[in-house]
Residue, then its C-alpha position, 0 to 999 in steps of 0.5 A: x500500500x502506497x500513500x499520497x498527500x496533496x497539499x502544502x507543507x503547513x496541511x501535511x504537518x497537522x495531518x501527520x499530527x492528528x495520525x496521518x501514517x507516514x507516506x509520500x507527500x507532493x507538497x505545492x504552494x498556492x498554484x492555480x488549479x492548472x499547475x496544481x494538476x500539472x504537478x499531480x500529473x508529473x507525481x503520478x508516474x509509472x514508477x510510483x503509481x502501480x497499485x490495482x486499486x487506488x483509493x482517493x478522498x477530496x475533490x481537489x484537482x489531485x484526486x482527479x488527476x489520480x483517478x487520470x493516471x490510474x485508468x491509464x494503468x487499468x486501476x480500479x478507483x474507489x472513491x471514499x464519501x462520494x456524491x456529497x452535494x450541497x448545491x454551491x459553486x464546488x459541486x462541479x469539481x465534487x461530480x468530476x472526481x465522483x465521475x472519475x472513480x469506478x466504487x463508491x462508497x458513501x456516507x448514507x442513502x442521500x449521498x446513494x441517490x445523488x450517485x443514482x440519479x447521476x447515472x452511477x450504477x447502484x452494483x457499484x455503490x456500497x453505504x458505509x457510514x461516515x468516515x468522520x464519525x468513525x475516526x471521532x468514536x475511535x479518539x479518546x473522549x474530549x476533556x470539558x472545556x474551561x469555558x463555552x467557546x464558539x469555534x469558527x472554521x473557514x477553509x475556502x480562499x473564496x471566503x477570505x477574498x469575499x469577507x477578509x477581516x471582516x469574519x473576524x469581527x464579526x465572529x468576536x462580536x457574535x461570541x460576546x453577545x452569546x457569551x461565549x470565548x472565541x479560541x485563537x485558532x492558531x494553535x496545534x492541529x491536536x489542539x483545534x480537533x479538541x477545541x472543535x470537538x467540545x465547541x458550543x457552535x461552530x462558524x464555517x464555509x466547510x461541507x467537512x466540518x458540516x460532518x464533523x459538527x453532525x457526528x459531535x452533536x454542535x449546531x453549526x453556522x455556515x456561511x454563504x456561497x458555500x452549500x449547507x447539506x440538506x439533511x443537515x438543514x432541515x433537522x436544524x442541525x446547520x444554519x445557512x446564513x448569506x452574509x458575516x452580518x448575520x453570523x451574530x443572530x445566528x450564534x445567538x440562536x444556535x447557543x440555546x440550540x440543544x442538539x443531541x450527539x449521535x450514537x457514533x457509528x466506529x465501523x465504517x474502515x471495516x464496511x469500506x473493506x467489506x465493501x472493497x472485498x465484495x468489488x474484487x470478488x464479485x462481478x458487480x458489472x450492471x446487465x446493461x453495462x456493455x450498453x453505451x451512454x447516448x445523448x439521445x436520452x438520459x444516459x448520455x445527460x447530465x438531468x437531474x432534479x435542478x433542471x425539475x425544480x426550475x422547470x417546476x419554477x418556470x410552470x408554476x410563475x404561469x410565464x413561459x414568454x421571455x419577453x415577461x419571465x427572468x430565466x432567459x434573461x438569468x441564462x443570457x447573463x450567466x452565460x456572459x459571466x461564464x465566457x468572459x463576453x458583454x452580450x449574449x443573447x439567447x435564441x431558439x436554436x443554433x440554427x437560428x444563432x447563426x442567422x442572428x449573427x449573419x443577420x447582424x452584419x447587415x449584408x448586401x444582396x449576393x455579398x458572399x461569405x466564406x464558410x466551410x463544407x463540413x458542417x450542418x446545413x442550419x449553418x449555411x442556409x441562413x447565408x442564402x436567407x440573408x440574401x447573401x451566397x456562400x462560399x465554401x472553403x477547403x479544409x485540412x484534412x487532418x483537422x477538418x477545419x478551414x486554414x487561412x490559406x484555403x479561406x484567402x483562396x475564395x476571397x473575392x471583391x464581394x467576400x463580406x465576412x468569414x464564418x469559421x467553425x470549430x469541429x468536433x470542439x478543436x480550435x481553428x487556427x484562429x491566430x492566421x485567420x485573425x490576421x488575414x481577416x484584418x488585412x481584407x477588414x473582414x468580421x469573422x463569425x465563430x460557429x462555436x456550437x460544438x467547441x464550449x470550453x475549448x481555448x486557443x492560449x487564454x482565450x475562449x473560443x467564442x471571443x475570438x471573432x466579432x459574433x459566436x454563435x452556440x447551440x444547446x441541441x440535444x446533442x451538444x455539451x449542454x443542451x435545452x434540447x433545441x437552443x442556441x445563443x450568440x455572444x459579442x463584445x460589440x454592442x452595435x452587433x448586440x443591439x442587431x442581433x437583440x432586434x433580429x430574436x425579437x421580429x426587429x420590434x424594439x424593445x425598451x425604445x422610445x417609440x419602437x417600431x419593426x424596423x427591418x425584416x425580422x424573426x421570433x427566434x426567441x427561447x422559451x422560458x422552459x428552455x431558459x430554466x433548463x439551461x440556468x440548470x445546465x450551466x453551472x454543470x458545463x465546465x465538469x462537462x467538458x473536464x470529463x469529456x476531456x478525460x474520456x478523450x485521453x483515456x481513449x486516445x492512450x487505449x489506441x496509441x499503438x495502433x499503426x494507421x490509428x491517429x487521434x485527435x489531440x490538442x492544438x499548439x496553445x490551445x484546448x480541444x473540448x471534445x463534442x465528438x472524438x474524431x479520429x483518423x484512419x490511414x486506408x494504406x495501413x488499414x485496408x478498407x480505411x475508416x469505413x471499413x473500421x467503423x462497419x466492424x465498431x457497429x457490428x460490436x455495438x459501438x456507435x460511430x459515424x464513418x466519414x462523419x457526413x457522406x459529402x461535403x455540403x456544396x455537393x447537397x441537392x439545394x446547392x447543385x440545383x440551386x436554381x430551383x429555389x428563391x432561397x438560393x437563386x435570389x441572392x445569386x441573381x446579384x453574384x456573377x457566380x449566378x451566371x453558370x447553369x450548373x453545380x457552383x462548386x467542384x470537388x476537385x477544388x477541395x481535396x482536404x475535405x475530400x481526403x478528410x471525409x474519407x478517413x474520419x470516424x466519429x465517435x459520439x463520447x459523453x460525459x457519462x462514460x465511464x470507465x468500461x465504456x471507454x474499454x468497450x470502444x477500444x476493445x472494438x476499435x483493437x479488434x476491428x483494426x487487428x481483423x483488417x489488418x490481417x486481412 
């Protein structure tokens, strides 16, 4: 047995006091959460980590990065006092550590439906009782204290930044008025267990000193944004208060609160190894477990009861128009925090984002616009119904994505905007696009409906044009089932894109009239209320897709003709989809060949992704048969041939692209044997080939 503590030097000399056994320790500074997961990475190397079964507790970044590098070692992970939820910002970090292990064991039957209602099987989670509990019934029993103390325990920086000397103010005040002492807490880790432990109220921001509190019997104060657990809550253990200016009334109340201390349960070690022992010799696999997560359903999702309750919300307000509601208008300002922009602005689908956004720009009768031939049609019909044409440019082969080099070879005195569009959630080479569109003074749209969460340097995509347009399909990271929002910095284009949601009716105005051509594309409060419920869920989301993608990419590594998709130089893939390569002269039959044999094995996959590139689509070789398409035309010279507007010969990188790509449609509820099962199919279908 190996043991590893992550933390600085002052935590792991109070840990090694109160018991810790000796035991390697990483010991880091106060590094952002990207270094602190680099130095876990580097420390979680083939010489130190070769257990079959690792053990991990805490929701910092190491506990992720452990469970990282032992699935790559083909380790089973348990996770100890898995599913706690108290509903505050470190929820997120608290599922991905959850979502990373493959055993559970878990304080009580709460935490057991919060782990089945996130999709965790019930075979692999096993209710031990609470290890805090346990640890204190095994600990000689606490010597009265000299005089009634109010112990008060702050851990999160976010409070310290939020409140500062404050808290100390207002704890000291809150002691004097319930005629309590208040303990200076900078005294031994042995001596804080023991001031805390005989304690008459504790003050905290800590869901670990919730449990702690619960398992001495002491009332217990916590201290907004942090979570109170909700069991704790409505049995009047933990008061939930907002503010420090509240800690006094709080203590007051709580001081001649009688809570009765607990039968402590000392056996939760003993079901944790019952537990494990069960795991090891038991197949505890689901009947259903060889059956892949889709986001065609609940399987693939992230639902739980916080979209309910705000649905439930939204119903019972009687308003589900966002024009009157607030959920939209809350989604729309979340939204802007999350992505670092000043606008953004709801709409009904990604399809319609994209034409809020073309539509924003204010384009001419047959102005072209650039675009790629690799994407969905809701993105390029609104060129045409904006009255302009669009212009398709090549793509690299090996990423899918349009380069300024093929967009400069379709610029022509009538190219009016450049629409880049991130497939699959990897990152455009924005830096040369970026400086080609502000040589020829061109804005740039980012189609950035499959690439949340992705980044080139410390930029999100999405900030990186002049308009983004996202979407909230089903299928997307989050999603509202149909949805989209377009985002800017630009306040003329905000203003454009507002009116063209809202049939061009200005809102708010003086004297507002319909002032152009213009749809209700608006969302739906019960789309807003889900998505208020999804977005706080989005950057665990594309974590775990992005351990998913690596996990899969190091189970096909060695497969020759195999290339997998990776990050760019600078940047972050966010995964919507793992689209991997395949070299038909290593692998007879190439990527259609593949993916044949993975749906026969039962692994979903798209070979080629679409079966040809858009400007081979009916509505554009026959584009005369339409309005649509022909009108806009009737102003572009390209409008004087009779026939298709685009050969493929002129685009060898789409063509060779489509035919070695397969796309895997991953999710962020794989787990671990869904990660092997679509190796295991891609090893055998590439082994049979090859031999073949």
């Amino acid at each position: 047995m190996r043991i590893a503590w992550f933390g600085n030097a002052a935590e792991f000399a109070q840990a090694q006091a109160l018991g810790l056994p000796d035991c390697e320790a990483l010991l880091v500074g106060d590094l952002d959460g990207d270094s602190r997961l680099l130095q876990a990475a580097e420390f979680l190397n083939d010489e130190w980590l070769r257990c079959p079964t690792v053990l991990t507790v805490g929701h910092d970044v190491f506990a992720t990065a452990l469970a990282v590098a032992a699935h790559e070692r083909n380790a089973t992970i348990l996770r100890l006092d898995s599913g706690q939820r108290t509903g505050d910002r470190r929820d997120p970090k608290r599922r991905l550590a959850d979502h990373s292990a493959d055993l559970h064991c878990v304080a009580n039957e709460a935490n057991r439906e919060t782990l089945l209602l996130e999709g965790i099987a019930d075979e692999h989670i096993a209710v031990v009782g609470c290890l805090t509990a346990a640890t204190l019934a095994n600990q000689p029993a606490a010597a009265p204290p000299a005089t009634d103390h109010l112990w008060a325990a702050f851990e999160h920086s976010e409070t310290s930044d939020a409140h500062g000397d404050e808290l100390q103010t207002h704890c000291q005040t809150a002691a004097e008025l319930a005629a309590l002492s208040l303990p200076d807490t900078n005294v031994s880790a042995t001596e804080q267990l023991q001031l805390a432990r005989t304690a008459k109220v504790i003050v905290t921001d800590s869901l670990g000193y919730q449990d702690f509190a619960a398992a001495c019997g002491i009332p217990c104060i916590v201290l907004g944004p942090a979570g109170a657990r909700w069991d704790l809550l409505t049995s009047g253990q933990v008061t939930a208060i907002d503010n420090p200016g509240e800690i006094a009334s709080a203590v007051a109340h709580a001081a001649t609160t009688k809570v009765d201390a607990p039968e402590l349960a000392t056996d939760a070690g003993s079901k944790i190894v019952a537990a494990l022992d069960k795991w090891q010799t038991t197949d505890v696999a689901p009947e259903d477990s060889d059956v892949l997560p889709t986001e065609a359903n609940a399987s693939g999702r992230t639902f739980d009861d916080g979209e309910v309750r705000l649905l439930q919300a939204a119903v019972r307000s009687g308003t589900l128009n966002s024009t009157r509601g607030t959920f939209v208008s809350r989604f729309e300002k979340e939204f802007a925090d999350w992505l670092g922009v000043k606008h953004a602005i709801a709409c009904s689908n990604g399809s319609a984002a994209v034409h809020c956004a073309i539509a924003a720009l204010k384009l001419s009768a047959g102005d072209e616009v650039i675009t790629t031939p690799i994407t969905d049609m809701g993105a390029l019909t609104p060129i045409f119904y904006e009255g302009a044409v669009a212009v398709f440019a090549d793509v690299d082969p090996e990423t899918l994505n349009v380069t300024a080099e093929t967009i400069a070879a379709q610029l022509t005195d009538r190219t009016r905007a450049i629409i880049v569009t991130h497939l699959f959630g990897k990152p455009c080479d924005m830096a040369a696009i970026q400086t080609l569109a502000d040589k020829h003074k061109l804005p740039i749209i980012e189609d950035a409906a499959q690439a949340f969460g992705a980044s080139l340097g410390d930029a999100p995509i999405g900030t990186l044009g002049n308009v983004a347009a996202f979407s909230l399909q089903q299928g997307k990271h989050i999603t509202t089932g149909e949805g989209g929002i377009v985002c800017t910095d630009d306040d003329d284009i905000a203003r454009q894109v507002f009116l063209f949601v809202n049939k061009a009716w200005g809102y708010g105005d003086a004297k507002p009239d319909h002032y152009f051509p213009a749809l209700n594309y608006r969302m739906t409060e019960l789309q807003g209320a889900v998505a208020c419920a999804q977005l706080p869920k989005l950057d665990e989301v594309i974590a775990h897709r992005r351990m998913i993608a690596a996990d899969l990419a190091t189970k096909l590594a060695d497969l020759k003709g195999i290339a997998c998709p990776t990050d760019p130089d600078d940047g972050r893939h966010s995964y919507w989809k793992f689209a991997f390569r395949v070299d038909d002269q290593v692998i007879p039959g190439g990527a259609v060949a593949l993916g044949a044999r993975m749906r026969e094995a039962g692994v979903a996959c798209m070979p080629r992704y679409v079966q040809k590139p858009a400007f081979e689509c009916q509505l554009f070789v026959e584009w005369q048969n339409s309005p649509i398409t022909s009108l806009p035309l009737s102003k572009n010279r390209r409008g004087e041939q009779s026939g298709p507007l685009f050969d493929r010969t002129n685009y060898p990188g789409s063509i060779a692209g489509l035919e070695q790509v397969v796309v895997l449609p991953i999710n962020e509820r794989y787990r671990p044997h869904h990660v092997a099962k679509v190796a295991d199919a891609v090893r055998a279908a590439h082994k049979e080939l090859s031999n073949g």
